[in-house]
C-alpha positions in Angstrom: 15.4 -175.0 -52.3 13.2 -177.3 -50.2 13.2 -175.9 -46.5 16.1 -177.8 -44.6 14.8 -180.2 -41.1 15.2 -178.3 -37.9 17.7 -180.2 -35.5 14.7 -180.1 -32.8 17.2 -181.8 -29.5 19.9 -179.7 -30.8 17.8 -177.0 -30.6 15.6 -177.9 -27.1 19.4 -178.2 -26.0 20.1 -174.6 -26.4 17.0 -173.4 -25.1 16.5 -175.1 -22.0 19.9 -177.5 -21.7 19.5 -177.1 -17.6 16.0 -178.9 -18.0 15.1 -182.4 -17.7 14.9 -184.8 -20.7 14.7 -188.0 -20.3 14.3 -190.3 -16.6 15.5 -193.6 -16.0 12.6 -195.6 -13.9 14.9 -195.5 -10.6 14.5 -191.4 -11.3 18.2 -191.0 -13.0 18.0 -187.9 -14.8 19.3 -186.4 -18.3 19.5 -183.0 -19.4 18.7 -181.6 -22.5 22.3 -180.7 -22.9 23.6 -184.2 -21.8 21.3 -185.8 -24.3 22.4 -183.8 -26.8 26.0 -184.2 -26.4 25.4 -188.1 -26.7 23.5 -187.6 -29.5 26.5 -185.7 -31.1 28.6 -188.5 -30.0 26.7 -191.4 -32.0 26.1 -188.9 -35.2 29.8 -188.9 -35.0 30.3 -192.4 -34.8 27.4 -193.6 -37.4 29.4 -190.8 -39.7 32.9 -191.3 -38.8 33.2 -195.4 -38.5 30.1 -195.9 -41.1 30.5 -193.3 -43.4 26.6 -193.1 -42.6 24.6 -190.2 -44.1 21.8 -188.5 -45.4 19.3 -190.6 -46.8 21.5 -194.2 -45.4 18.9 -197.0 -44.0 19.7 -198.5 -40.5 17.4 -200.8 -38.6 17.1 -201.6 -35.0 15.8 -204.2 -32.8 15.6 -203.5 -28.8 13.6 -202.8 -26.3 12.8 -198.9 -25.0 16.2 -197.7 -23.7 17.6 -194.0 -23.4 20.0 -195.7 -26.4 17.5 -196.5 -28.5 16.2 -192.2 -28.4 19.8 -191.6 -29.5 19.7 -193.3 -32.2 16.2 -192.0 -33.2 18.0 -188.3 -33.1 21.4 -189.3 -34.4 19.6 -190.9 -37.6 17.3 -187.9 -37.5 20.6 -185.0 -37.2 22.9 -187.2 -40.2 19.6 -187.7 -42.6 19.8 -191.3 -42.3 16.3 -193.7 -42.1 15.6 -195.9 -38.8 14.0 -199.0 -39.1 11.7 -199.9 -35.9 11.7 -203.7 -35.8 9.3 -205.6 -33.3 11.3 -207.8 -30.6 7.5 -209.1 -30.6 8.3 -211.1 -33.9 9.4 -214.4 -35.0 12.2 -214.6 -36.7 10.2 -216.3 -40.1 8.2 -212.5 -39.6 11.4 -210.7 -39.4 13.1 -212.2 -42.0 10.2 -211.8 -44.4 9.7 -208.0 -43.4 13.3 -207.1 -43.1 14.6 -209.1 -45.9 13.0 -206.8 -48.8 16.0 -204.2 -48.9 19.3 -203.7 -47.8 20.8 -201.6 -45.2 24.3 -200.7 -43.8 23.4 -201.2 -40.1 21.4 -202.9 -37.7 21.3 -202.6 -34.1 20.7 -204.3 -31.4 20.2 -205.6 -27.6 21.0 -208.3 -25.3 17.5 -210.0 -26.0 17.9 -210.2 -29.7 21.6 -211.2 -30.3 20.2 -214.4 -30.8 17.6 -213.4 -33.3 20.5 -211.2 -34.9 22.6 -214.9 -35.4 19.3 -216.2 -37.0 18.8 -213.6 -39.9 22.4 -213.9 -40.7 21.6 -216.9 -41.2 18.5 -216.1 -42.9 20.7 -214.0 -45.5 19.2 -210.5 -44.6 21.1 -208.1 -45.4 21.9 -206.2 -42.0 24.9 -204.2 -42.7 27.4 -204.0 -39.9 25.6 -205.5 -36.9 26.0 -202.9 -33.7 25.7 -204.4 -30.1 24.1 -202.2 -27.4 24.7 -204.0 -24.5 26.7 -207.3 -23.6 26.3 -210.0 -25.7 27.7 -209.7 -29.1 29.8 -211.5 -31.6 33.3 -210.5 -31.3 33.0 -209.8 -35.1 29.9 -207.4 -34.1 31.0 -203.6 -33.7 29.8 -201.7 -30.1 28.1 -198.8 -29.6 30.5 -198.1 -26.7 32.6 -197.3 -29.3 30.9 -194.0 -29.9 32.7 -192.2 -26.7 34.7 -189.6 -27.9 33.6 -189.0 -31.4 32.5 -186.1 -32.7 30.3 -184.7 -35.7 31.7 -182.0 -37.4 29.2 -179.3 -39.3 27.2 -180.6 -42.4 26.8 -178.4 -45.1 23.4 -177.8 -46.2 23.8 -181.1 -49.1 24.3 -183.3 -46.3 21.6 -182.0 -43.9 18.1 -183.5 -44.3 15.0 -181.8 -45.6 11.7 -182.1 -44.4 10.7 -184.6 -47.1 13.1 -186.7 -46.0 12.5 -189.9 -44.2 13.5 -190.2 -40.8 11.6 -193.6 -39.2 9.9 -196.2 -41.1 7.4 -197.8 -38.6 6.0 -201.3 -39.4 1.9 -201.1 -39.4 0.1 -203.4 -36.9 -0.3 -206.3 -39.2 -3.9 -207.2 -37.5 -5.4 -208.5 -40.5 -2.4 -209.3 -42.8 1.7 -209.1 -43.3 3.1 -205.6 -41.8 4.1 -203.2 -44.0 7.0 -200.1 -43.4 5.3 -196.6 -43.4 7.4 -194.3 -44.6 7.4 -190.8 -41.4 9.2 -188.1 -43.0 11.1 -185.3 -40.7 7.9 -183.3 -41.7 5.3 -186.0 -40.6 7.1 -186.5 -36.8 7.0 -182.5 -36.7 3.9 -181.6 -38.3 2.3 -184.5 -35.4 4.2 -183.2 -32.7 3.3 -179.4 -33.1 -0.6 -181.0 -33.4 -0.1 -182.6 -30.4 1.8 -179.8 -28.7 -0.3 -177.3 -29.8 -4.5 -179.0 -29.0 -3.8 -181.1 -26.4 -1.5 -179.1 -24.5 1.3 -180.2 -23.4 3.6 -178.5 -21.5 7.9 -178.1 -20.5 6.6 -179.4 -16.8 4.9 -182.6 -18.7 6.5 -185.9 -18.1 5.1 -189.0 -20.1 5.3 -193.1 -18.6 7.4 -194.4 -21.8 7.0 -198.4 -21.6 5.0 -198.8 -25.3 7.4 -200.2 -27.5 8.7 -197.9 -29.5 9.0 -199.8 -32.6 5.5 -198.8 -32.6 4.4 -195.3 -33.8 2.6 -195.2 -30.2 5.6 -195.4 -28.4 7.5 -193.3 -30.6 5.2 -189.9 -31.1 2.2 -190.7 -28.9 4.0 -188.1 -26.6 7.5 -189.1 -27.0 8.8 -186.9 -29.7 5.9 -184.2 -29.5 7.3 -184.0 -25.8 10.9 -183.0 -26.7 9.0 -180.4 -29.0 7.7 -179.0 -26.0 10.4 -179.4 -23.7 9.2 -181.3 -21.3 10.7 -185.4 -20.3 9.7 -189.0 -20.5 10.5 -192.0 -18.1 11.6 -194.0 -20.4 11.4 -198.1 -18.9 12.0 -200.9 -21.4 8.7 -202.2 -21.5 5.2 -202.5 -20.2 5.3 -203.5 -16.2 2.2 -202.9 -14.3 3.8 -202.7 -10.8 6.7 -200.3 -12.3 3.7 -198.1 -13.9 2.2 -198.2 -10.4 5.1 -197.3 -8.8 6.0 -194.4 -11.0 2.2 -192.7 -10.3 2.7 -193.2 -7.1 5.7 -191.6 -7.0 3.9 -188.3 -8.1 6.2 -187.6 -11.0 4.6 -188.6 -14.4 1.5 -186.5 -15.5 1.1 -188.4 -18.7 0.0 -191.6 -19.4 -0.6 -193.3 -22.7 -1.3 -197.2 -23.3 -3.4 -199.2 -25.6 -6.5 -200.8 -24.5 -4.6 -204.0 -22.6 -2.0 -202.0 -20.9 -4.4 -200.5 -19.1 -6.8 -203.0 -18.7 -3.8 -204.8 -16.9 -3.8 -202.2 -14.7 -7.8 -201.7 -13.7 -7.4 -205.8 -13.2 -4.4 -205.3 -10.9 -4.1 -205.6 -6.9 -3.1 -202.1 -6.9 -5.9 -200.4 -8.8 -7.8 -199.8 -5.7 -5.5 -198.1 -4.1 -4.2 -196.4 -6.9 -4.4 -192.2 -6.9 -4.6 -190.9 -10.7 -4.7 -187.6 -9.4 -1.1 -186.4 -11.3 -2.1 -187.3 -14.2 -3.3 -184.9 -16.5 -3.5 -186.2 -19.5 -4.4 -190.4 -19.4 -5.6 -191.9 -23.2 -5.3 -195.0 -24.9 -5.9 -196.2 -28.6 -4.7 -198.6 -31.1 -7.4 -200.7 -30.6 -11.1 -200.2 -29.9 -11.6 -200.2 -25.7 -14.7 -201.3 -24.4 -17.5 -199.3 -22.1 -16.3 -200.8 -19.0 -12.5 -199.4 -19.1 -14.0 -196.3 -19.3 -16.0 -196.2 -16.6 -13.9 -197.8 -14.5 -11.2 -195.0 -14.7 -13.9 -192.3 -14.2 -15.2 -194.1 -11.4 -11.6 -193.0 -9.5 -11.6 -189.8 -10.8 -9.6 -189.8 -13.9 -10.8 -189.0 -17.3 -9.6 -191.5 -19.6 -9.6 -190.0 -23.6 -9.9 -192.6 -26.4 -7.5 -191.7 -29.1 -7.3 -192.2 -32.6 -4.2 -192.9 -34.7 -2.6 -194.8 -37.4 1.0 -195.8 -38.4 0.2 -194.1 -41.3 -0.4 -190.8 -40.1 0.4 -189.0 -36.8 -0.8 -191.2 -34.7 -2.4 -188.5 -33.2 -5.5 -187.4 -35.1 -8.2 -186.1 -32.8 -9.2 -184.4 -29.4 -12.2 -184.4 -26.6 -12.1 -181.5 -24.0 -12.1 -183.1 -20.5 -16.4 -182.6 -20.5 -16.5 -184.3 -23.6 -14.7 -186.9 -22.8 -16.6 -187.5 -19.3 -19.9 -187.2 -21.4 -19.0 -189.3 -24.7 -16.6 -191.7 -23.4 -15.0 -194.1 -26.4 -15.4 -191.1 -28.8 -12.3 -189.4 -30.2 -13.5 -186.0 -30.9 -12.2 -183.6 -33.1 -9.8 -183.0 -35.7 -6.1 -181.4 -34.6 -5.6 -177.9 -35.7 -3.5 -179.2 -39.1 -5.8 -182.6 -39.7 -8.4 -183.0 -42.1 -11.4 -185.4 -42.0 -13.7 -186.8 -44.4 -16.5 -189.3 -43.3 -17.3 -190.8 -47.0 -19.9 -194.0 -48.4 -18.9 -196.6 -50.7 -19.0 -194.2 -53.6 -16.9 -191.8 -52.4 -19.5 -189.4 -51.5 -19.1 -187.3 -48.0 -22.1 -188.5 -45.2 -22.9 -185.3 -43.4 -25.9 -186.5 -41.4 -24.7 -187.6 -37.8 -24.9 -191.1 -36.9 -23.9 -192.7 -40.2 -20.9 -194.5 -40.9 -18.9 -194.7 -43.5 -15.0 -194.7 -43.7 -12.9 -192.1 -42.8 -10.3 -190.3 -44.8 -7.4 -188.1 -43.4 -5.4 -185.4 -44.8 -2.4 -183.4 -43.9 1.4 -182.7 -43.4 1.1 -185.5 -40.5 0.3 -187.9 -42.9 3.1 -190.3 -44.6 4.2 -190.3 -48.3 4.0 -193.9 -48.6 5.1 -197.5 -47.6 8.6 -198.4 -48.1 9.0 -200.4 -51.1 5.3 -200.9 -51.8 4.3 -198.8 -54.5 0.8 -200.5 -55.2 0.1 -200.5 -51.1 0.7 -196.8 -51.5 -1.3 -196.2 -54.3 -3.9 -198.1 -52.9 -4.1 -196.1 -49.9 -3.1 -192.3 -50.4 -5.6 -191.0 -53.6 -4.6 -188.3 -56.1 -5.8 -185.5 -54.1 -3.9 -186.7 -51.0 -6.5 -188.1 -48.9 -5.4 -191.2 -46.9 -8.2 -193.9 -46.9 -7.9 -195.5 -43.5 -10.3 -198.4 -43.9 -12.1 -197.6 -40.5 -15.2 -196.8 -39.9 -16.1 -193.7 -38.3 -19.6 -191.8 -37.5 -20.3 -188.3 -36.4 -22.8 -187.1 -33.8 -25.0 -184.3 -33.7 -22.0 -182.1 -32.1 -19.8 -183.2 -34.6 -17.6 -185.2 -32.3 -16.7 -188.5 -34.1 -16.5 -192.0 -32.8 -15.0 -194.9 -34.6 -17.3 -197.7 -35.4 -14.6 -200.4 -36.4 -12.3 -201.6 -39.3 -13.8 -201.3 -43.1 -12.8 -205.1 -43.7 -14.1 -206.6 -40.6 -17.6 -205.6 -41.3 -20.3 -208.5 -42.3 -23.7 -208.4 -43.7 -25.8 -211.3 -42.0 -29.3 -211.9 -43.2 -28.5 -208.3 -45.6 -27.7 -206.1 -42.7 -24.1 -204.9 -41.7 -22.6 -206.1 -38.5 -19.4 -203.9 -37.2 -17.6 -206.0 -34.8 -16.3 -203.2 -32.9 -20.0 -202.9 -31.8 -20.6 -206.4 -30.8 -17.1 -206.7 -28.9 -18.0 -203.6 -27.0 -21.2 -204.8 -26.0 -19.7 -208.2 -24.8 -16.6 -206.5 -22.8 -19.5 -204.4 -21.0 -20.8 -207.7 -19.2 -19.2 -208.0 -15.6 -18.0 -211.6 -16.5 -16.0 -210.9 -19.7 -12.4 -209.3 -19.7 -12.4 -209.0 -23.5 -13.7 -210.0 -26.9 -13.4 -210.3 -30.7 -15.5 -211.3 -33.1 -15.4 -212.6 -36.5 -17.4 -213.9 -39.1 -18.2 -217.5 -40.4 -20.6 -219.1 -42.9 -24.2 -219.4 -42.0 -26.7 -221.8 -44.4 -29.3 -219.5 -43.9 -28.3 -215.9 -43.0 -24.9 -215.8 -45.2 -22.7 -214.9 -42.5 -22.9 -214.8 -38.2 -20.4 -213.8 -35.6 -18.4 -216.5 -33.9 -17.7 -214.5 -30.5 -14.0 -215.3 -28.9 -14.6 -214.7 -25.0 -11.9 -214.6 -22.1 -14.0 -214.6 -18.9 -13.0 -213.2 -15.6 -13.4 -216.0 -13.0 -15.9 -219.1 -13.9 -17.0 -217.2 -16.9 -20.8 -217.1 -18.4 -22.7 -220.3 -20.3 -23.5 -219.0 -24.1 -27.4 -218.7 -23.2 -26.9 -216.1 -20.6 -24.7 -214.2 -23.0 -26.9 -214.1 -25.5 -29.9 -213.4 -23.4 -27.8 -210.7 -22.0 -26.5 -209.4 -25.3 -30.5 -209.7 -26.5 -31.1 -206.9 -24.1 -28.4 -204.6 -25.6 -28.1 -205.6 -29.9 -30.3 -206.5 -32.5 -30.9 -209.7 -32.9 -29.1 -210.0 -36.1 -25.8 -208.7 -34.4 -25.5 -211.2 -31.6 -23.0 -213.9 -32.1 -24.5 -217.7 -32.7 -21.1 -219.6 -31.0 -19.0 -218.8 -28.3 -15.5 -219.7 -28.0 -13.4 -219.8 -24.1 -9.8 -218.2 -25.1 -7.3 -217.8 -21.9 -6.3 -214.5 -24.0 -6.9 -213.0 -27.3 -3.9 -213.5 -29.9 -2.2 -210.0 -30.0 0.1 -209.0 -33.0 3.7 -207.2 -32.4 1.5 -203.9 -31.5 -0.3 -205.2 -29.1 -3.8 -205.3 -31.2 -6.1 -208.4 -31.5 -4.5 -211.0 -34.8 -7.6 -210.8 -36.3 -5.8 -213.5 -39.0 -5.7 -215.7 -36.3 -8.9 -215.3 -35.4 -10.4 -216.7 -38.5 -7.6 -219.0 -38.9 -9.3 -220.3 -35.2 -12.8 -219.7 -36.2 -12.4 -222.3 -39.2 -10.7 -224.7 -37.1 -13.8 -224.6 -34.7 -16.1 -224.6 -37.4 -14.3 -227.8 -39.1 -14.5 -229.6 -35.2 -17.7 -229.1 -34.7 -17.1 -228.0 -30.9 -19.8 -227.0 -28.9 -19.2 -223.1 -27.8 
């Protein structure tokens, strides 16, 4: 018989139930053994009132709440699936990602009840809708209804295996619609003794929580791989630079994980000059390439910032830098986890073994997912025969073997017969003292085929386009540097917080169509 899922709270719960789990952001504390118990409590309910079990889909839409974890480990003690849906989406995007399959419940907070209304409307099938806070349709059940229950034992039928699944995470839909990767109770386990075990975290380890965790970031970026470990996270309902800055300063957290805006918010905040990063032990960021500058700036107060490399898809956590690496090679993502595989391959499936050349990077191992939720040919198209998951990003290895990621498969152009990577161009523009960020994406060219059309926001009065290209002149070949410019007050971000890159080109033709001058 397949090995059965370990019960990881209820276990944590028995070995250290005095210790702390989880911390509201005014420092409100919860045990191990309190968090299990209300995790018991909502199994019991789910089980009891639903008749919810092993292999049963549910869906929620909320912000970060200590609710929302016990649902995660509820859904994860009874077998059942969770569904992580954005708050970040329209409700045309819901209803087209959520209206593919059925489910028997959907939860949700105060700032959705209104989007819950609108895919009733929509005719998705929810289930029985469950309120977690205040507003709610009197025809809606409430989670406060949970108090008191209670689950009895489950016999080894009605226990999950480790093929199971256990969350299905929507992808970051940067260049096209999202789809539902499949994280089996082996996946979030296999990740979280990776993460547990090479980047070393510890029981005295307490994590900033505020990425959404609808988003495999915020879920097992340190989240889960934390209650693995035994130690807590600070768990705040969303990204809030002076709440982040308050919590460092408070001396608690020593773990820090944002993508590449988060904590450029913070490096462009009042408080960043003040701010000591001494506590933190482990700061890193990812889900979207970070320019040069971030880097530096964070080593310039004494913090080494890691750039990390993960995917819906597997993990997310993939690689490691040791802390002189890091300082040395910053915007590289190292080395593989002790139970990840990597394969830097061409376009004929060969392996590249000589450093500095690109080519797309496979990953295999238990981390990685069986598969996207009802999307058999997106599966097939991504996970090969042997196993191997073909990421469509780029990657390159130096002479030490430490890898870097050059940029997504699909974003690369050939202008005048040579490649162009984006992620190369955009990190030269963000190093210029007058840009915040950049994206770049191609359009037509009469003569060279293809050129970038560059998508700026400037810090203060900005840069005319001559002195940006004089100045990126200095740093690319010619070949790579963008013909047009284009003013944005922001970049558009998808649900995950990475650049729409869809968007992009949908702006890039309107510009081209206009004629405006960059």
């Amino acid at each position: 018989m397949e090995p059965l899922a370990t019960d990881w709270l209820a276990r944590r719960a028995e070995l250290t139930p005095d210790a702390a789990a989880l911390f509201s952001p005014s420092s409100l504390v919860t045990t191990y053994a309190a968090w299990n118990a209300r995790v018991a409590q909502t199994a019991g309910f789910l089980a009891g009132k639903l008749g919810i079990g092993r292999g049963d889909r549910l869906a929620i839409l909320a912000q970060n709440s200590e609710t929302y974890l016990d649902l995660v480990f509820a859904c994860g003690r009874l077998g059942a699936v969770l569904e992580c849906a954005s708050w970040r989406l329209a409700v045309p995007e819901l209803v087209a990602l959520l209206g593919r399959s059925a489910r028997k419940a959907f939860f949700y907070d105060d700032a959705s009840a209104a989007v819950v209304s609108a895919l009733e409307a929509g005719q998705v099938a929810l289930g029985t809708p469950i309120a977690l806070g205040r507003r709610h349709e009197p025809r809606h059940l409430h989670l406060a209804a949970r108090e008191g229950a209670a689950l009895g034992p489950l016999t080894d039928a009605e226990r999950p295996r480790q093929s199971d699944p256990w969350l299905l995470c929507h992808t970051g839909g940067s260049t096209g619609t999202p789809k539902a990767a499949v994280l089996t109770h082996a996946n979030v386990t296999w990740n979280a003794i990776n993460t547990v075990m090479t980047w070393g975290l510890r029981a005295d380890d307490v994590a900033i929580l505020d990425a959404p965790l609808f988003h495999a970031g915020g879920l097992n970026v340190f989240t889960t791989p934390l209650v693995y470990a035994g130690g807590a996270s600070i768990v705040c309902p969303r990204f809030d630079p002076e709440r982040t800055f308050d919590l460092v300063a408070s001396g608690r957290p020593t773990l820090l994980f944002g993508v590449p805006s988060m904590l450029l918010a913070l490096a462009e905040h009042p408080r960043w000059a003040t701010a000591d990063l001494a506590r933190l032990r482990i700061l890193i960021t990812g889900g979207a390439p970070a320019p040069a500058s971030l880097f530096a700036r964070f080593q310039a107060k004494g913090a080494v910032l890691r750039l990390g490399y993960g995917l819906t898809e597997a993990g997310p956590n993939n690689f490691w830098l040791s802390d002189q690496a890091a300082r040395q090679k910053p915007g590289r993502v190292g080395r593989p986890l002790l139970h990840v595989e990597h394969r830097i391959v061409d376009s004929n499936g060969q392996d590249i073994d000589e450093p500095g050349i690109p080519g797309e990077l496979l990953l295999r191992g238990p981390h990685v997912m069986p598969g996207y939720a009802d999307d058999a040919a997106a599966t097939c198209a991504a996970i090969d025969a042997a196993g191997w998951l073909h990421t469509g990003d780029l990657a390159e290895r130096d002479a030490d073997g430490d890898v870097a990621i050059a940029g997504r498969k699909k974003d690369l152009f050939i202008s005048g017969g040579e490649n162009v990577v984006p992620a190369e161009v955009e990190s030269a523009l963000s190093e210029l003292e007058a840009v915040v960020e950049a994206a770049v994406v191609p359009v037509p060219h009469a003569r060279w085929g293809e050129v970038g059309l560059a998508f700026v926001v400037f810090r203060g009065d900005g840069a005319p386009a001559p002195e940006l290209t004089t100045r990126l002149r200095a740093r690319l070949a010619p070949f790579k540097v963008p013909h047009s410019f284009v003013t944005l007050p922001a970049l558009p971000k998808t649900s995950a917080g990475k650049v729409d890159r869809s968007r992009l080109v949908a702006l890039a033709r309107e510009h081209m169509s206009t004629g405006e001058p960059s």
